[in-house]
C-alpha positions in Angstrom: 93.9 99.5 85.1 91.4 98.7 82.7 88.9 100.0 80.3 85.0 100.6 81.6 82.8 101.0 78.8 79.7 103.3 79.7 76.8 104.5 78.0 76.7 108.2 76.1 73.8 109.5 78.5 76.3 108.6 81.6 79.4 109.9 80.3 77.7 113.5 79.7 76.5 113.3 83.1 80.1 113.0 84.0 81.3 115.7 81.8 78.8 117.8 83.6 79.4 116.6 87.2 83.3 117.2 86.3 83.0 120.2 85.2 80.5 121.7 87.8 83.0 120.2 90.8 86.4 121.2 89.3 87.6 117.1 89.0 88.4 115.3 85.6 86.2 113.1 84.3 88.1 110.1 85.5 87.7 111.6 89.4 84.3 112.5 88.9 83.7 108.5 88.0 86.0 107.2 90.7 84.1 109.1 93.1 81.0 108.0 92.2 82.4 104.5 92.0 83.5 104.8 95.7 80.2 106.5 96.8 78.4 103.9 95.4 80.2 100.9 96.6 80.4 102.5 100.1 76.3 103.0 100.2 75.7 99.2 98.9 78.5 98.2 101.6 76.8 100.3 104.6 73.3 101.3 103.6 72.6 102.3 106.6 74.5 105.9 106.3 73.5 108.8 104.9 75.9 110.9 101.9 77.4 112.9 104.6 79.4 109.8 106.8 79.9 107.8 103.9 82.1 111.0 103.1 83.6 111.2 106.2 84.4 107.4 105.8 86.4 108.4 102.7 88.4 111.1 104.2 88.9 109.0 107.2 90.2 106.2 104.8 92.3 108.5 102.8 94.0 109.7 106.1 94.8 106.4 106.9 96.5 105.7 103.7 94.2 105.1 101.1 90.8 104.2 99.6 91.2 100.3 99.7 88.5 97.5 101.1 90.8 97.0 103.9 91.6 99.9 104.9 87.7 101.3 104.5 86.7 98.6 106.7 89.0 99.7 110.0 87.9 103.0 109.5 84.4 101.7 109.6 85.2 99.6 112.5 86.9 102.6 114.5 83.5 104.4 113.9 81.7 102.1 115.3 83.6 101.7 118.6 83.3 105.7 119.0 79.8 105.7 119.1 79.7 103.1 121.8 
């Protein structure tokens, strides 16, 4: 664990976003984090699967690259 240095105008908009979705400020920036890393990974899917590819992920034992990536992979062989 480490420490991520952001700017003012961003850490309101966490305060904010934490507060308006009942998380900590910490959550509401790892969730972001995650959202973020999962739309650069797969830009191809919209907000509402890249969700479901979390809770997928989370079922299967955690938010990890690995573990992200056979959910993804398992998604792709059901819609085939």
């Amino acid at each position: 664990m480490g420490i991520v240095k952001i700017s003012d105008v961003m850490h309101e908009n966490l305060r904010v976003a934490s507060g308006a979705l009942s998380r900590s400020i910490n959550a509401q920036a790892e969730h972001w984090m995650r959202i973020g890393m999962l739309a650069e990974l797969h830009p191809h899917l919209p907000h509402n699967e890249l969700t479901q590819l979390l809770i997928r992920a989370e079922q299967a034992g955690g938010f990890d690259l690995h573990t992200v990536s056979t959910c993804m992979d398992e998604r792709l062989e059901a819609a085939r």
